[in-house]
C-alpha positions in Angstrom: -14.5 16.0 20.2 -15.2 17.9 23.4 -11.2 18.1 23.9 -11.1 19.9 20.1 -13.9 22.6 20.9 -12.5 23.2 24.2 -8.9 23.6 22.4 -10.8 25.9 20.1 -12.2 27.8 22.9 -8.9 28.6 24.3 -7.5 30.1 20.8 -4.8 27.4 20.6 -6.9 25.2 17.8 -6.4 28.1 14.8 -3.7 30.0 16.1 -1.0 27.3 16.9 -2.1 24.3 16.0 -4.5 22.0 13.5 -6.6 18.8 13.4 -4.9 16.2 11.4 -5.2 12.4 11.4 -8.2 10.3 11.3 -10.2 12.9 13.3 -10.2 15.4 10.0 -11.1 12.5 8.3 -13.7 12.2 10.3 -14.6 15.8 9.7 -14.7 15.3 5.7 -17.4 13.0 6.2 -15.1 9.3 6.6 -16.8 7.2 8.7 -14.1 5.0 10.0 -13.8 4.5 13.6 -11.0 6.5 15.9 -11.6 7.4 19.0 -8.1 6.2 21.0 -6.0 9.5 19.4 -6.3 13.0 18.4 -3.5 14.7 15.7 -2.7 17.8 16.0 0.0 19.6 13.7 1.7 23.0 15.3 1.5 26.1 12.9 4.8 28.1 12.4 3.2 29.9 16.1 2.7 26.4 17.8 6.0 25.8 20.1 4.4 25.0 23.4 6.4 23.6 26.5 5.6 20.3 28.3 3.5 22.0 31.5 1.6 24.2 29.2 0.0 21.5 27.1 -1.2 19.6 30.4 -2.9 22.9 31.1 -4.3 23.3 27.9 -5.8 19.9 27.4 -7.3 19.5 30.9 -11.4 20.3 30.5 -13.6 20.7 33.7 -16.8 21.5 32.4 -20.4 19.8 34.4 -21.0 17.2 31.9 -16.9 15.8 31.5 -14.0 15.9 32.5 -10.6 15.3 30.9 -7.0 15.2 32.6 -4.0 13.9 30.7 -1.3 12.0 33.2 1.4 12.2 30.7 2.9 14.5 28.8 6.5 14.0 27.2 8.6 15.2 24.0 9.5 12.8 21.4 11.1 13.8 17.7 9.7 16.1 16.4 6.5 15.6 18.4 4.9 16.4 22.0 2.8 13.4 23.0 0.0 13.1 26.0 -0.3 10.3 27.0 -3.2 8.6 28.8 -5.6 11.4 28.6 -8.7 10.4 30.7 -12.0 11.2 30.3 -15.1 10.8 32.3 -18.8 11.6 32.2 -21.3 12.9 34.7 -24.1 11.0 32.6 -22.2 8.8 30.5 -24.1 7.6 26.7 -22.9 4.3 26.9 -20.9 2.0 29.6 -17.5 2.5 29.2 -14.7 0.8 30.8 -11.4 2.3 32.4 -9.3 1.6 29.0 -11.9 2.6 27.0 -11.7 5.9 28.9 -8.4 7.4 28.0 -7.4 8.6 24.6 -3.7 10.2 23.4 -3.0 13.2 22.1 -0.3 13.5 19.6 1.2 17.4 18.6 4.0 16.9 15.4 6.0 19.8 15.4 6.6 20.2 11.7 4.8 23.5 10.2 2.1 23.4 7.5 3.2 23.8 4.0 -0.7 24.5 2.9 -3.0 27.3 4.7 -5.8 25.3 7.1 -9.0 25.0 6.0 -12.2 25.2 8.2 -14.3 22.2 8.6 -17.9 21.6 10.5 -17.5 20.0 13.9 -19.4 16.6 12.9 -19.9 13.0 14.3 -22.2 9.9 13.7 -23.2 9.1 17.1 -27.0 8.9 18.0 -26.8 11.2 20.6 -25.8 15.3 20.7 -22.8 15.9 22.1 -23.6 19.7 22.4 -20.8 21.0 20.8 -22.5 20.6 17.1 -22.0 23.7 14.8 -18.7 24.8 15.3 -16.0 25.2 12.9 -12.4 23.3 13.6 -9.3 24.5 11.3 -7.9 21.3 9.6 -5.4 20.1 7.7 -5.2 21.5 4.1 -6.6 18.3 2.0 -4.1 17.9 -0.5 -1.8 18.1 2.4 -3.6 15.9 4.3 -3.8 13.2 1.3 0.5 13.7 1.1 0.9 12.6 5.1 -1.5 9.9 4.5 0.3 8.3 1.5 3.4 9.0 2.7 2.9 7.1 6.4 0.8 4.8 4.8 4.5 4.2 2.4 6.9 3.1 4.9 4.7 1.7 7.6 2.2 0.5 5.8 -0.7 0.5 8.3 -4.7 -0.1 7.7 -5.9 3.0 8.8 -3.6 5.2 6.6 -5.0 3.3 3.3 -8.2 3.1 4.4 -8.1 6.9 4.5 -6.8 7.0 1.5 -9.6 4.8 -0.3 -11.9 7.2 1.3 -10.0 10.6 -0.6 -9.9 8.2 -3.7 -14.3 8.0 -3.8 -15.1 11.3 -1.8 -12.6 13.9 -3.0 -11.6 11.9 -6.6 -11.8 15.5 -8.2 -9.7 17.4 -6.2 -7.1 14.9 -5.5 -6.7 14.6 -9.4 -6.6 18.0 -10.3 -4.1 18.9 -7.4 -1.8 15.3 -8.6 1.5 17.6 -9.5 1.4 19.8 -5.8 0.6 16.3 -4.0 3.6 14.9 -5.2 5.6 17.6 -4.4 4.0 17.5 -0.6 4.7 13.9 -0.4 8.2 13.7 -1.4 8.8 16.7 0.8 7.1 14.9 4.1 9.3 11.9 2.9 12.5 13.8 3.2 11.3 15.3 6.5 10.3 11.7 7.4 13.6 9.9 6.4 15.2 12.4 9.0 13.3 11.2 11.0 13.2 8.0 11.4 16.7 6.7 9.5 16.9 3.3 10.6 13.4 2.8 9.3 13.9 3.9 5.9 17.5 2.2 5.9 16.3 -1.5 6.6 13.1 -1.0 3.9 16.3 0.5 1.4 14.1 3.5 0.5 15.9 6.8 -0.7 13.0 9.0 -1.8 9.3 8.6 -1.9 9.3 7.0 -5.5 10.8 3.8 -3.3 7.6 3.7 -1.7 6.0 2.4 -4.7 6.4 -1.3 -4.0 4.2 -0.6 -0.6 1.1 0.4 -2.9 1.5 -2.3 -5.9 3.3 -6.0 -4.4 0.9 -8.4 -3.7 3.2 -9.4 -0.7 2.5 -6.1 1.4 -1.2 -6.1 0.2 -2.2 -9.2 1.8 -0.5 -8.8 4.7 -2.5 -5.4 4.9 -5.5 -7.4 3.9 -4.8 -9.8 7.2 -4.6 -6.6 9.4 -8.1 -5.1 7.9 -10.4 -7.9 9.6 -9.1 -6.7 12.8 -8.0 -2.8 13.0 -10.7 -1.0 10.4 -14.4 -0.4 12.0 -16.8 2.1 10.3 -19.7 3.8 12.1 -23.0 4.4 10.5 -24.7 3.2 7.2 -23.1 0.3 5.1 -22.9 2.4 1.9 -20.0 4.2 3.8 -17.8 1.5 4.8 -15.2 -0.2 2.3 -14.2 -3.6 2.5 -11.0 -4.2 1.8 -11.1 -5.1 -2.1 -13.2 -2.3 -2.3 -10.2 0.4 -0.2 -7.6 -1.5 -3.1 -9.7 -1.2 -6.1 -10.1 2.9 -5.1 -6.5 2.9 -4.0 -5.6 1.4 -7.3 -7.7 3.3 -9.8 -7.2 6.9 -8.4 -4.2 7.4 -5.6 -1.5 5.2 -7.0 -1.7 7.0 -10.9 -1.3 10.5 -9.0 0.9 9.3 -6.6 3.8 7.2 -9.0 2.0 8.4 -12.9 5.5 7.4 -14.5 5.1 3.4 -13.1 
């Protein structure tokens, strides 16, 4: 969090690139844990070279201080990679890998305008950067990436994000089924460029293929299996799911606006 205000402070958060990932969930109000990575998705303004992102992400303020080691391009993407942190008066003990985090910038554009979210956390402690506003994904578009990466690799923390749209943002998700579905077969195609091989061994051609990730019992419990250990929630129990709770949302709301023809 102190890496996003100070990105804010230097007019690249806004200007050339968003919050995405579980961190904007985090910023709707979702109160699953992530704290090893940060998303951030470029605006059409948002090329940036290898030496300038080390530059941008480095903080030396008096209560932390953050270097990244690594910085290198990938597909469509610029990933830093460890980004270490440390603390003058640390909150809680923390360990040498508990003290890095990565940074992932994806290099496609936004199709939806950002929208401008409250800086907010559960933690019993201030952090001192409360208050401030961080431009973030566009929801719906946000929701697309979420069920399309949840799709073909089929990872917890993608559909527990989704159960979490499916109760907090029902409404919107709903009413905006028809532009959804046109954001998530467009990040499909984007996604089958970029990662061929992937889609090739699952035999997926569009994101109507991806169906059988959402509804076979198969692919379900294995997700179940990787639940137990890769989804943690902070706060009050009334904000965590479980999983039969993250299917029965899943089920009821995103799979009818996702595939409303199966």
């Amino acid at each position: 969090m102190a890496e996003l205000a100070h990105l804010l402070d230097e007019g690249f958060l806004g200007s050339r690139a968003v919050l995405a990932g579980g961190m904007a969930m985090r910023l709707r109000g979702s109160a699953r844990l992530t704290v090893l990575d940060t998303d951030l998705s470029a605006t059409s303004d948002g090329q940036v070279t290898l030496d300038e992102l080390l530059d941008l992400l480095e903080v030396q303020e008096e209560e932390i201080t953050i270097v990244p080691e690594r910085v290198e391009a990938k597909v469509e993407l610029v990933q830093a990679y460890p980004v270490r942190f440390s603390f003058r008066r640390p909150p809680a003990p923390l360990s040498r890998s508990q003290s890095k985090f990565k940074v992932d910038l994806a290099g496609r554009e936004l199709a939806l305008a950002p929208e401008m979210l409250l800086l907010r956390h559960d933690y019993p402690f201030a952090l001192g950067i409360e208050g401030i506003e961080i431009p973030t994904m566009h929801l719906i578009e946000h929701a697309a990436e979420k069920a399309v990466a949840y799709g073909i690799f089929r990872l917890a923390k993608h559909y527990a994000d989704l159960a979490f749209l499916a109760e907090r943002f029902r409404g919107q998700v709903e009413a905006d089924a028809e532009l959804l579905r046109e954001l998530a077969a467009a990040k499909f195609a984007a996604n089958k460029q970029r990662f061929p091989i992937v889609l090739a061994s699952q035999r997926v051609d569009d994101f109507g293929s991806l169906a059988p990730s959402f509804r076979t019992d198969l692919y379900l419990r294995s997700l179940e299996y990787k639940w137990r250990s890769e989804i943690a929630y902070l706060g009050a129990a009334d904000a965590q799911h479980s999983f039969e709770q993250a299917r029965a949302l899943v089920d009821e709301v995103i799979v009818p606006v996702l595939f409303p023809a199966g």
